[in-house]
N, C-alpha and C positions, 0 to 999 in steps of 0.2 A: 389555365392550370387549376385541377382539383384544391379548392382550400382545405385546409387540414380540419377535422373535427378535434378538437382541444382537449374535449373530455377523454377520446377514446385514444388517437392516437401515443404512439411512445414518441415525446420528443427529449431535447435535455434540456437541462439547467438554463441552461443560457439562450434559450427557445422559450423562454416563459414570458409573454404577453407582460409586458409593463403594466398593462389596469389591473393587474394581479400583486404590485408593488405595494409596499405603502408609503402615503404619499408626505410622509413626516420627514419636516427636514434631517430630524436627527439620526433618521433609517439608514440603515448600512448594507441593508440586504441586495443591491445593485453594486454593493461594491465586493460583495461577497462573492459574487455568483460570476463578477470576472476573475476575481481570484483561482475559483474555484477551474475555469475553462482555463485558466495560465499553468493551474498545476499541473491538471490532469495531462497538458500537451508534457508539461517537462519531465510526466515521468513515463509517458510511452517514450519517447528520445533517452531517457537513462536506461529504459527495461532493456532496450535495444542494444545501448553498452555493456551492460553487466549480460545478455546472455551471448553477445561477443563473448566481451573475456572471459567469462565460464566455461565454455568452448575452449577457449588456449589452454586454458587451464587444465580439460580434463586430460586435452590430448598431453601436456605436458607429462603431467603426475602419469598418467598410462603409458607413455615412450620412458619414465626413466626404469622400467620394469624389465624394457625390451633387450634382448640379448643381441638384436642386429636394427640396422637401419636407423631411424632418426632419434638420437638420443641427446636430451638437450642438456647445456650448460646447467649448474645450479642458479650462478646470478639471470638464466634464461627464466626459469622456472619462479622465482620469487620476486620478478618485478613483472612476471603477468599475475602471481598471487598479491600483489599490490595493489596492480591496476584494477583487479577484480573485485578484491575489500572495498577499494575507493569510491568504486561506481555501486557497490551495494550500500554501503554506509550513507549515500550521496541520497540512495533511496531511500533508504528508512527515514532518512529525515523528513522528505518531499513529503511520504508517504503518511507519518505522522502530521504533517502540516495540512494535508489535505481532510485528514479524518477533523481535526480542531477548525479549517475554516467551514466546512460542511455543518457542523454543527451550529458555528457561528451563523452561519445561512438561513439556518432553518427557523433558529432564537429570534432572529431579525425579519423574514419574509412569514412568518403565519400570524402573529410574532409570537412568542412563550413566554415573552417577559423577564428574559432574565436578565443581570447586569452583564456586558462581555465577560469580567471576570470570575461569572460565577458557573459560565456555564461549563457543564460537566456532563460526561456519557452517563454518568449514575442517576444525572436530574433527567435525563433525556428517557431515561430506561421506564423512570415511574409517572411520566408525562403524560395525563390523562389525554392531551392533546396531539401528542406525538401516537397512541393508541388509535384514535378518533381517526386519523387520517391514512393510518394503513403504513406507518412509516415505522412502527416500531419490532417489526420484524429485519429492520432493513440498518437500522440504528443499533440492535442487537448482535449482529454478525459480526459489528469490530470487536465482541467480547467473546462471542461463541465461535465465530471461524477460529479453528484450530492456526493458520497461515496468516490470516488478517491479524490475528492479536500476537501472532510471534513477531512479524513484520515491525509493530510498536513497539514491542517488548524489548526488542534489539536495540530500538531506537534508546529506549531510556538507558539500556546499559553502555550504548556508548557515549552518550551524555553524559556520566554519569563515571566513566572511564573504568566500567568493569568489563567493557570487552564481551569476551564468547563466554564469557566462566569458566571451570573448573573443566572441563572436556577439550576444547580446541583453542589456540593459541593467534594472537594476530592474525596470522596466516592461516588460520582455520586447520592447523596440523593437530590431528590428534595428541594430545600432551602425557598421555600413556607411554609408556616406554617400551618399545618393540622386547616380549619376552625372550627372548634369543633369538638365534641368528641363524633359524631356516627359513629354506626360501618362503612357508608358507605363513610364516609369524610375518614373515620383512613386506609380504604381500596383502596382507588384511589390512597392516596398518596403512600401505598407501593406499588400500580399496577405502579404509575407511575416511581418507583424507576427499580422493576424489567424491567419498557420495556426499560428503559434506557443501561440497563445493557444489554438487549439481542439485542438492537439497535447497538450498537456499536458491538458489538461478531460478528452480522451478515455483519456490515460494512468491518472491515477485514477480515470475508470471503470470501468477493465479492471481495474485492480489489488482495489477493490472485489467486484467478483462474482466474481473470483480469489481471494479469501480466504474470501468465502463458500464458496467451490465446494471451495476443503481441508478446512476446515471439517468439509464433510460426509463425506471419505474420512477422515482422521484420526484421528477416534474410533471406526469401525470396524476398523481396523488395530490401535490403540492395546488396543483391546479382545479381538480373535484370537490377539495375542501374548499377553496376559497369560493368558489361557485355555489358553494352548498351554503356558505356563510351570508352569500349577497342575496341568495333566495330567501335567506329566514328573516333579512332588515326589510 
């Protein structure tokens, strides 16, 4: 078997040469970087739920419209909008956990020095070392992806138990009041319910094959820097 070239190839995180460790007992960076492959598996397995039940979901909200054929119960409809919140909420969380132990990884494997609790996306943003390494375009996206940063945003508001805000309710139902009662007022509002619900399904799926996709530049960079550092001792 071809060995891999280390500098060039894309591997991941958890593909990183140990002699690229540091070798202090107090280092956490090996315990990050399982962490890190434990998420990543739990939240392609969640993405998988939530765009199931988004799915039930849309067809649900789209059949109570229909004048013939499969038209479902209300308790049918608001315990797959249940099961949908649940498995998305399930993610934000993951998905926030993954952004905070990534960082932790990086604090600890180059290392940057900071205490656990002090690290922060803001200290990571102005990190002359985070720049050095080609990682701070990549560091930047949980702030600048328009998906990536709602993905967290969500996360704090339901920590935080403000929910969707002032627009959609638990169940993602528009909280505006259907202006009257044509068919075409009674139909925007549950158009605007389903896009909500396939908005978000598509959010964390973008966020998904977005972390896969660091993933793979990460531990190439992660790896060029410390190659770079052992050449200049």
């Amino acid at each position: 078997m071809k060995k891999k070239n280390i500098e060039n190839d894309h591997i991941h995180i958890q593909d990183i040469p140990l002699k690229f460790y540091p070798r202090t007992k107090e280092n956490k960076s090996k315990d990050y970087g399982k962490e890190i492959a434990r998420i990543m598996i739990d939240l392609r397995n969640t993405n998988k739920k939530v765009q199931y039940s988004a799915q039930i979901c849309i067809f649900n909200i789209k059949s109570i419209m229909q004048n013939s054929g499969f038209i479902p119960d209300p308790p049918e409809v608001f315990d797959a909008l249940g099961d949908f919140v649940y498995h998305y909420e399930n993610y934000c969380y993951r998905a926030f956990n993954f952004r905070e132990k990534l960082l932790q990884f990086l604090n600890a494997i180059l290392p940057l020095g900071y205490r656990e609790k002090d690290v922060r996306l803001q200290h990571f943003i102005i990190n002359p070392t985070i720049k050095h390494t080609g990682l701070l375009t990549i560091i930047e996206s949980f702030d600048k992806d328009q998906d990536l940063k709602k993905v967290v945003e969500d996360r704090h508001a339901l920590t935080h138990r403000l929910y969707y805000g002032s627009s959609f309710d638990h169940y993602l139902r528009p909280k505006k009041q259907i202006s009257s009662k044509s068919n075409k007022d009674i139909k925007k509002w549950f158009n605007d319910w389903k896009i909500e619900v396939k908005t978000r399904a598509d959010m964390i799926s973008k966020f998904t094959q977005t972390i896969y996709n660091l993933n793979h530049h990460i531990a190439p960079k992660i790896i060029a820097y410390k190659i770079s550092e052992i050449k200049k001792s």
